[in-house]
MIRO-564245 format. One line per 8 residues: number of its first residue (from 0); for each residue x, y, z of C-alpha. Coordinates in Angstrom, 2 decimals, decimal comma, always signed. Last residue first. Layout:
// residues N
NUM) X Y Z | ...
***
This chain:
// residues 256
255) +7,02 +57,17 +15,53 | +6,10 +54,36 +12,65 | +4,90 +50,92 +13,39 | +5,01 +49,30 +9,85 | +2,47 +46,96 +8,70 | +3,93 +44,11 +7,23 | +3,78 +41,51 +4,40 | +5,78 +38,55 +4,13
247) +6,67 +37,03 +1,13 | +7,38 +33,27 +1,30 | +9,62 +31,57 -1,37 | +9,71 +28,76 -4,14 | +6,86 +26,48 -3,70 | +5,73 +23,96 -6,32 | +3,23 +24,46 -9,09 | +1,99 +21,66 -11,43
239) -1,44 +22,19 -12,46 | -2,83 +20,33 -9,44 | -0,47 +22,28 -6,85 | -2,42 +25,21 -7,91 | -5,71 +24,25 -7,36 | -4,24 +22,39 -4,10 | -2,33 +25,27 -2,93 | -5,52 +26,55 +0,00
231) -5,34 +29,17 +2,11 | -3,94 +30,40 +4,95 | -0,74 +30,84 +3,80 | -1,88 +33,20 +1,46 | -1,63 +32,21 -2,20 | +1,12 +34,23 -4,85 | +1,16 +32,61 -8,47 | +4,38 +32,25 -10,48
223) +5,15 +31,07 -14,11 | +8,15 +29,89 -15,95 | +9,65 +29,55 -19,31 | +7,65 +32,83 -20,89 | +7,69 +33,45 -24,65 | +5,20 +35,16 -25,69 | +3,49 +31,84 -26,41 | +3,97 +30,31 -23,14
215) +1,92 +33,46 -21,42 | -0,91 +32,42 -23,40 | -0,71 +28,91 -22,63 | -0,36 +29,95 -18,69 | -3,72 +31,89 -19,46 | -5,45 +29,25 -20,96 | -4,56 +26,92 -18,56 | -5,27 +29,53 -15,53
207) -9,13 +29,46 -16,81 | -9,28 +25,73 -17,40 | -8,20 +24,86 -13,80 | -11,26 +26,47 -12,78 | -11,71 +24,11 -9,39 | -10,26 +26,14 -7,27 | -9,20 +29,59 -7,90 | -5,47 +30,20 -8,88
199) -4,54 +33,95 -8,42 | -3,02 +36,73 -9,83 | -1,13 +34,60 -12,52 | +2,33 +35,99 -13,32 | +3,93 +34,62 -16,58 | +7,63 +35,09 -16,42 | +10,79 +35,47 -19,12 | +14,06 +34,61 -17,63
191) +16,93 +36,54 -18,64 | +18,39 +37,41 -15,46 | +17,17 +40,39 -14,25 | +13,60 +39,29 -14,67 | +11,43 +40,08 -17,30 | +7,36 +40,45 -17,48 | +4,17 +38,55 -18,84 | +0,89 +39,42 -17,49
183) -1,67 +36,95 -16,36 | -5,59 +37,61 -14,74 | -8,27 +35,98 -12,80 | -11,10 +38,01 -12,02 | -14,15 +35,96 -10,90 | -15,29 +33,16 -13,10 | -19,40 +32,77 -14,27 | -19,15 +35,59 -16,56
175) -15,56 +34,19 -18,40 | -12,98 +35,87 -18,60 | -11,17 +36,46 -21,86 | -8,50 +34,84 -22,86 | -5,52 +37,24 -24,15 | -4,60 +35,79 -27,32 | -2,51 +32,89 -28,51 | +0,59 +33,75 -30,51
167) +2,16 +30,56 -31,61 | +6,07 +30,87 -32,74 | +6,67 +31,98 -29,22 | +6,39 +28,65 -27,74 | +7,86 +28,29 -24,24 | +7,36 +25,19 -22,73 | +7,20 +26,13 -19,13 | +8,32 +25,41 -15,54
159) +5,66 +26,22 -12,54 | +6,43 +28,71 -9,33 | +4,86 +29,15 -6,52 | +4,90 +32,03 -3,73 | +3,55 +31,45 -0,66 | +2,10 +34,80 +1,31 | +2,10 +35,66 +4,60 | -0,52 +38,46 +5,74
151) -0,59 +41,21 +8,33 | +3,33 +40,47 +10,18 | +4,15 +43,16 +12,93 | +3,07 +39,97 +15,77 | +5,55 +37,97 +14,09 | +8,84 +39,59 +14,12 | +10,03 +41,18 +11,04 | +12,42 +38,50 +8,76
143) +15,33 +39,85 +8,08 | +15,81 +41,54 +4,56 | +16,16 +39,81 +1,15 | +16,23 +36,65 +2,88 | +12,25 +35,40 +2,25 | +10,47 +38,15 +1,09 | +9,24 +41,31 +2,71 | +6,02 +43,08 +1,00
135) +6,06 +46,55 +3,24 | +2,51 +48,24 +3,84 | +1,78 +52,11 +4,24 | -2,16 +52,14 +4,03 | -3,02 +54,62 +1,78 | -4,13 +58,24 +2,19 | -1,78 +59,55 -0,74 | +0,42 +61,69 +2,04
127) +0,11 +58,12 +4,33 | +1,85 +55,84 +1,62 | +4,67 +57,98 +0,74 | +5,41 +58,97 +4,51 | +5,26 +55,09 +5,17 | +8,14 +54,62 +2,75 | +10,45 +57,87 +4,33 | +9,88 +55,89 +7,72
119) +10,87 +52,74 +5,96 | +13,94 +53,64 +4,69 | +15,99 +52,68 +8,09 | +15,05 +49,05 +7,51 | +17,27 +48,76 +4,61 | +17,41 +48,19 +0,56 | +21,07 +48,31 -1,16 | +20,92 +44,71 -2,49
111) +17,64 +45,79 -4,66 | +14,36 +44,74 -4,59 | +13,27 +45,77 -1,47 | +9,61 +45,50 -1,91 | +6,88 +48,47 -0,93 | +3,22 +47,61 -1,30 | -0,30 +47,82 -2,93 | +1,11 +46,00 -5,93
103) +1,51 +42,81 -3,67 | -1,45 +42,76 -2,66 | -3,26 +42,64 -5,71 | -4,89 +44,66 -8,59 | -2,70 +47,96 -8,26 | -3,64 +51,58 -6,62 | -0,32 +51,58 -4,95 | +3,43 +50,55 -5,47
95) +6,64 +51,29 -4,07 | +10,02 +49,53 -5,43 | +12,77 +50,16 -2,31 | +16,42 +50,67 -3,26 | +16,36 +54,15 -1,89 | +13,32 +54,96 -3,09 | +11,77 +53,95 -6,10 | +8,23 +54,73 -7,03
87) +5,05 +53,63 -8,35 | +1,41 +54,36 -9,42 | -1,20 +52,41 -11,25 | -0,14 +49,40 -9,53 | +3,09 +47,51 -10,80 | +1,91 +44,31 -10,75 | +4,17 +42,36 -13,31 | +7,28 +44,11 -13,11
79) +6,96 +43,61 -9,58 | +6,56 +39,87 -9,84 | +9,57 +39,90 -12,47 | +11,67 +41,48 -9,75 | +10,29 +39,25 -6,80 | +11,87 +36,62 -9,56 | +15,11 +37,99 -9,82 | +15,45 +38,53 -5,89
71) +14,43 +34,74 -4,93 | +16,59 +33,26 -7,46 | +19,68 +35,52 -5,97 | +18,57 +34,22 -2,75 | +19,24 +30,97 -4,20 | +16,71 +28,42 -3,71 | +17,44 +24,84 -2,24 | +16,88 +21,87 -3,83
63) +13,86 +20,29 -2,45 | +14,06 +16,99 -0,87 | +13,13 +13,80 -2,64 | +9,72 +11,41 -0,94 | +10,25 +7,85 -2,38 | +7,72 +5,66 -3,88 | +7,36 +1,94 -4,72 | +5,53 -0,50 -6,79
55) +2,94 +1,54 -8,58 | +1,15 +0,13 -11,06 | -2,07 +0,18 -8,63 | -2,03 +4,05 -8,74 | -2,46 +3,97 -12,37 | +0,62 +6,04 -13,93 | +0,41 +9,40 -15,71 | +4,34 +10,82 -16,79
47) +4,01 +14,28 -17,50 | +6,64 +16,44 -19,59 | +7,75 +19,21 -17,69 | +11,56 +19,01 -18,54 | +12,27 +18,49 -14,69 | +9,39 +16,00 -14,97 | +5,66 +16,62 -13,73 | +4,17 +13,26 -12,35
39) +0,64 +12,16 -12,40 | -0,95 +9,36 -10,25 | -4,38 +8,43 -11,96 | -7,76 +8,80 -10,53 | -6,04 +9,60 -8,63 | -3,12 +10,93 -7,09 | -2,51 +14,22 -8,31 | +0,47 +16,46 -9,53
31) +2,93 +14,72 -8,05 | +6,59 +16,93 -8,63 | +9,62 +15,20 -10,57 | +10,82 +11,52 -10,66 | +9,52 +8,78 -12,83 | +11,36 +5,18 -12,92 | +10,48 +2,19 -14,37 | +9,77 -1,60 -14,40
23) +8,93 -4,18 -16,56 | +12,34 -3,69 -18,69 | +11,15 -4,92 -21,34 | +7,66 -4,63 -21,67 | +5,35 -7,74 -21,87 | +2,90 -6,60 -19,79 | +2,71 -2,87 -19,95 | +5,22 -0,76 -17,31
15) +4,87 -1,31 -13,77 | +5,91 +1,46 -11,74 | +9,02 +3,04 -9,52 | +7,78 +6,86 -8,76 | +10,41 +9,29 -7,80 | +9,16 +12,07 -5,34 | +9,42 +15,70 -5,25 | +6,03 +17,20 -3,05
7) +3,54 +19,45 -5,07 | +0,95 +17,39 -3,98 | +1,21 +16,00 -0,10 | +2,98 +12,61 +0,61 | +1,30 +9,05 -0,86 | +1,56 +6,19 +1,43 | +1,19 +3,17 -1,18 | +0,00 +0,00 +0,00
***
Protein backbone atom coordinates (compact mmCIF):
# COMPACT_ATOMS: atom_id res chain seq x y z
CA UNK A 1 0.00 0.00 0.00
CA UNK A 2 1.19 3.17 -1.18
CA UNK A 3 1.56 6.19 1.43
CA UNK A 4 1.30 9.05 -0.86
CA UNK A 5 2.98 12.61 0.61
CA UNK A 6 1.21 16.00 -0.10
CA UNK A 7 0.95 17.39 -3.98
CA UNK A 8 3.54 19.45 -5.07
CA UNK A 9 6.03 17.20 -3.05
CA UNK A 10 9.42 15.70 -5.25
CA UNK A 11 9.16 12.07 -5.34
CA UNK A 12 10.41 9.29 -7.80
CA UNK A 13 7.78 6.86 -8.76
CA UNK A 14 9.02 3.04 -9.52
CA UNK A 15 5.91 1.46 -11.74
CA UNK A 16 4.87 -1.31 -13.77
CA UNK A 17 5.22 -0.76 -17.31
CA UNK A 18 2.71 -2.87 -19.95
CA UNK A 19 2.90 -6.60 -19.79
CA UNK A 20 5.35 -7.74 -21.87
CA UNK A 21 7.66 -4.63 -21.67
CA UNK A 22 11.15 -4.92 -21.34
CA UNK A 23 12.34 -3.69 -18.69
CA UNK A 24 8.93 -4.18 -16.56
CA UNK A 25 9.77 -1.60 -14.40
CA UNK A 26 10.48 2.19 -14.37
CA UNK A 27 11.36 5.18 -12.92
CA UNK A 28 9.52 8.78 -12.83
CA UNK A 29 10.82 11.52 -10.66
CA UNK A 30 9.62 15.20 -10.57
CA UNK A 31 6.59 16.93 -8.63
CA UNK A 32 2.93 14.72 -8.05
CA UNK A 33 0.47 16.46 -9.53
CA UNK A 34 -2.51 14.22 -8.31
CA UNK A 35 -3.12 10.93 -7.09
CA UNK A 36 -6.04 9.60 -8.63
CA UNK A 37 -7.76 8.80 -10.53
CA UNK A 38 -4.38 8.43 -11.96
CA UNK A 39 -0.95 9.36 -10.25
CA UNK A 40 0.64 12.16 -12.40
CA UNK A 41 4.17 13.26 -12.35
CA UNK A 42 5.66 16.62 -13.73
CA UNK A 43 9.39 16.00 -14.97
CA UNK A 44 12.27 18.49 -14.69
CA UNK A 45 11.56 19.01 -18.54
CA UNK A 46 7.75 19.21 -17.69
CA UNK A 47 6.64 16.44 -19.59
CA UNK A 48 4.01 14.28 -17.50
CA UNK A 49 4.34 10.82 -16.79
CA UNK A 50 0.41 9.40 -15.71
CA UNK A 51 0.62 6.04 -13.93
CA UNK A 52 -2.46 3.97 -12.37
CA UNK A 53 -2.03 4.05 -8.74
CA UNK A 54 -2.07 0.18 -8.63
CA UNK A 55 1.15 0.13 -11.06
CA UNK A 56 2.94 1.54 -8.58
CA UNK A 57 5.53 -0.50 -6.79
CA UNK A 58 7.36 1.94 -4.72
CA UNK A 59 7.72 5.66 -3.88
CA UNK A 60 10.25 7.85 -2.38
CA UNK A 61 9.72 11.41 -0.94
CA UNK A 62 13.13 13.80 -2.64
CA UNK A 63 14.06 16.99 -0.87
CA UNK A 64 13.86 20.29 -2.45
CA UNK A 65 16.88 21.87 -3.83
CA UNK A 66 17.44 24.84 -2.24
CA UNK A 67 16.71 28.42 -3.71
CA UNK A 68 19.24 30.97 -4.20
CA UNK A 69 18.57 34.22 -2.75
CA UNK A 70 19.68 35.52 -5.97
CA UNK A 71 16.59 33.26 -7.46
CA UNK A 72 14.43 34.74 -4.93
CA UNK A 73 15.45 38.53 -5.89
CA UNK A 74 15.11 37.99 -9.82
CA UNK A 75 11.87 36.62 -9.56
CA UNK A 76 10.29 39.25 -6.80
CA UNK A 77 11.67 41.48 -9.75
CA UNK A 78 9.57 39.90 -12.47
CA UNK A 79 6.56 39.87 -9.84
CA UNK A 80 6.96 43.61 -9.58
CA UNK A 81 7.28 44.11 -13.11
CA UNK A 82 4.17 42.36 -13.31
CA UNK A 83 1.91 44.31 -10.75
CA UNK A 84 3.09 47.51 -10.80
CA UNK A 85 -0.14 49.40 -9.53
CA UNK A 86 -1.20 52.41 -11.25
CA UNK A 87 1.41 54.36 -9.42
CA UNK A 88 5.05 53.63 -8.35
CA UNK A 89 8.23 54.73 -7.03
CA UNK A 90 11.77 53.95 -6.10
CA UNK A 91 13.32 54.96 -3.09
CA UNK A 92 16.36 54.15 -1.89
CA UNK A 93 16.42 50.67 -3.26
CA UNK A 94 12.77 50.16 -2.31
CA UNK A 95 10.02 49.53 -5.43
CA UNK A 96 6.64 51.29 -4.07
CA UNK A 97 3.43 50.55 -5.47
CA UNK A 98 -0.32 51.58 -4.95
CA UNK A 99 -3.64 51.58 -6.62
CA UNK A 100 -2.70 47.96 -8.26
CA UNK A 101 -4.89 44.66 -8.59
CA UNK A 102 -3.26 42.64 -5.71
CA UNK A 103 -1.45 42.76 -2.66
CA UNK A 104 1.51 42.81 -3.67
CA UNK A 105 1.11 46.00 -5.93
CA UNK A 106 -0.30 47.82 -2.93
CA UNK A 107 3.22 47.61 -1.30
CA UNK A 108 6.88 48.47 -0.93
CA UNK A 109 9.61 45.50 -1.91
CA UNK A 110 13.27 45.77 -1.47
CA UNK A 111 14.36 44.74 -4.59
CA UNK A 112 17.64 45.79 -4.66
CA UNK A 113 20.92 44.71 -2.49
CA UNK A 114 21.07 48.31 -1.16
CA UNK A 115 17.41 48.19 0.56
CA UNK A 116 17.27 48.76 4.61
CA UNK A 117 15.05 49.05 7.51
CA UNK A 118 15.99 52.68 8.09
CA UNK A 119 13.94 53.64 4.69
CA UNK A 120 10.87 52.74 5.96
CA UNK A 121 9.88 55.89 7.72
CA UNK A 122 10.45 57.87 4.33
CA UNK A 123 8.14 54.62 2.75
CA UNK A 124 5.26 55.09 5.17
CA UNK A 125 5.41 58.97 4.51
CA UNK A 126 4.67 57.98 0.74
CA UNK A 127 1.85 55.84 1.62
CA UNK A 128 0.11 58.12 4.33
CA UNK A 129 0.42 61.69 2.04
CA UNK A 130 -1.78 59.55 -0.74
CA UNK A 131 -4.13 58.24 2.19
CA UNK A 132 -3.02 54.62 1.78
CA UNK A 133 -2.16 52.14 4.03
CA UNK A 134 1.78 52.11 4.24
CA UNK A 135 2.51 48.24 3.84
CA UNK A 136 6.06 46.55 3.24
CA UNK A 137 6.02 43.08 1.00
CA UNK A 138 9.24 41.31 2.71
CA UNK A 139 10.47 38.15 1.09
CA UNK A 140 12.25 35.40 2.25
CA UNK A 141 16.23 36.65 2.88
CA UNK A 142 16.16 39.81 1.15
CA UNK A 143 15.81 41.54 4.56
CA UNK A 144 15.33 39.85 8.08
CA UNK A 145 12.42 38.50 8.76
CA UNK A 146 10.03 41.18 11.04
CA UNK A 147 8.84 39.59 14.12
CA UNK A 148 5.55 37.97 14.09
CA UNK A 149 3.07 39.97 15.77
CA UNK A 150 4.15 43.16 12.93
CA UNK A 151 3.33 40.47 10.18
CA UNK A 152 -0.59 41.21 8.33
CA UNK A 153 -0.52 38.46 5.74
CA UNK A 154 2.10 35.66 4.60
CA UNK A 155 2.10 34.80 1.31
CA UNK A 156 3.55 31.45 -0.66
CA UNK A 157 4.90 32.03 -3.73
CA UNK A 158 4.86 29.15 -6.52
CA UNK A 159 6.43 28.71 -9.33
CA UNK A 160 5.66 26.22 -12.54
CA UNK A 161 8.32 25.41 -15.54
CA UNK A 162 7.20 26.13 -19.13
CA UNK A 163 7.36 25.19 -22.73
CA UNK A 164 7.86 28.29 -24.24
CA UNK A 165 6.39 28.65 -27.74
CA UNK A 166 6.67 31.98 -29.22
CA UNK A 167 6.07 30.87 -32.74
CA UNK A 168 2.16 30.56 -31.61
CA UNK A 169 0.59 33.75 -30.51
CA UNK A 170 -2.51 32.89 -28.51
CA UNK A 171 -4.60 35.79 -27.32
CA UNK A 172 -5.52 37.24 -24.15
CA UNK A 173 -8.50 34.84 -22.86
CA UNK A 174 -11.17 36.46 -21.86
CA UNK A 175 -12.98 35.87 -18.60
CA UNK A 176 -15.56 34.19 -18.40
CA UNK A 177 -19.15 35.59 -16.56
CA UNK A 178 -19.40 32.77 -14.27
CA UNK A 179 -15.29 33.16 -13.10
CA UNK A 180 -14.15 35.96 -10.90
CA UNK A 181 -11.10 38.01 -12.02
CA UNK A 182 -8.27 35.98 -12.80
CA UNK A 183 -5.59 37.61 -14.74
CA UNK A 184 -1.67 36.95 -16.36
CA UNK A 185 0.89 39.42 -17.49
CA UNK A 186 4.17 38.55 -18.84
CA UNK A 187 7.36 40.45 -17.48
CA UNK A 188 11.43 40.08 -17.30
CA UNK A 189 13.60 39.29 -14.67
CA UNK A 190 17.17 40.39 -14.25
CA UNK A 191 18.39 37.41 -15.46
CA UNK A 192 16.93 36.54 -18.64
CA UNK A 193 14.06 34.61 -17.63
CA UNK A 194 10.79 35.47 -19.12
CA UNK A 195 7.63 35.09 -16.42
CA UNK A 196 3.93 34.62 -16.58
CA UNK A 197 2.33 35.99 -13.32
CA UNK A 198 -1.13 34.60 -12.52
CA UNK A 199 -3.02 36.73 -9.83
CA UNK A 200 -4.54 33.95 -8.42
CA UNK A 201 -5.47 30.20 -8.88
CA UNK A 202 -9.20 29.59 -7.90
CA UNK A 203 -10.26 26.14 -7.27
CA UNK A 204 -11.71 24.11 -9.39
CA UNK A 205 -11.26 26.47 -12.78
CA UNK A 206 -8.20 24.86 -13.80
CA UNK A 207 -9.28 25.73 -17.40
CA UNK A 208 -9.13 29.46 -16.81
CA UNK A 209 -5.27 29.53 -15.53
CA UNK A 210 -4.56 26.92 -18.56
CA UNK A 211 -5.45 29.25 -20.96
CA UNK A 212 -3.72 31.89 -19.46
CA UNK A 213 -0.36 29.95 -18.69
CA UNK A 214 -0.71 28.91 -22.63
CA UNK A 215 -0.91 32.42 -23.40
CA UNK A 216 1.92 33.46 -21.42
CA UNK A 217 3.97 30.31 -23.14
CA UNK A 218 3.49 31.84 -26.41
CA UNK A 219 5.20 35.16 -25.69
CA UNK A 220 7.69 33.45 -24.65
CA UNK A 221 7.65 32.83 -20.89
CA UNK A 222 9.65 29.55 -19.31
CA UNK A 223 8.15 29.89 -15.95
CA UNK A 224 5.15 31.07 -14.11
CA UNK A 225 4.38 32.25 -10.48
CA UNK A 226 1.16 32.61 -8.47
CA UNK A 227 1.12 34.23 -4.85
CA UNK A 228 -1.63 32.21 -2.20
CA UNK A 229 -1.88 33.20 1.46
CA UNK A 230 -0.74 30.84 3.80
CA UNK A 231 -3.94 30.40 4.95
CA UNK A 232 -5.34 29.17 2.11
CA UNK A 233 -5.52 26.55 0.00
CA UNK A 234 -2.33 25.27 -2.93
CA UNK A 235 -4.24 22.39 -4.10
CA UNK A 236 -5.71 24.25 -7.36
CA UNK A 237 -2.42 25.21 -7.91
CA UNK A 238 -0.47 22.28 -6.85
CA UNK A 239 -2.83 20.33 -9.44
CA UNK A 240 -1.44 22.19 -12.46
CA UNK A 241 1.99 21.66 -11.43
CA UNK A 242 3.23 24.46 -9.09
CA UNK A 243 5.73 23.96 -6.32
CA UNK A 244 6.86 26.48 -3.70
CA UNK A 245 9.71 28.76 -4.14
CA UNK A 246 9.62 31.57 -1.37
CA UNK A 247 7.38 33.27 1.30
CA UNK A 248 6.67 37.03 1.13
CA UNK A 249 5.78 38.55 4.13
CA UNK A 250 3.78 41.51 4.40
CA UNK A 251 3.93 44.11 7.23
CA UNK A 252 2.47 46.96 8.70
CA UNK A 253 5.01 49.30 9.85
CA UNK A 254 4.90 50.92 13.39
CA UNK A 255 6.10 54.36 12.65
CA UNK A 256 7.02 57.17 15.53
Amino acid sequence: MISWPALGTRVTLRYRRPPGSVPPLSDAVGRLLTVEPTARVQTKSGAIVEVAPADVVALRVLTDAPVRTAHIRALEHAAAAAWRGTEHTWLDGWLLRAHGPVLAANSAVPLDVSARMDTVPAIAAWYTSRGLTPRLAIPDRLLPSPPDPACEVVEQVLVLDLEADPARREPVPQPRPDEGPVHAAVSDAPDGTRWVGLSATPSGDAGRCEELLAWGASRGATRAHVAVAETDSTTAAQSLGFRLHHRRRYVLPSVR
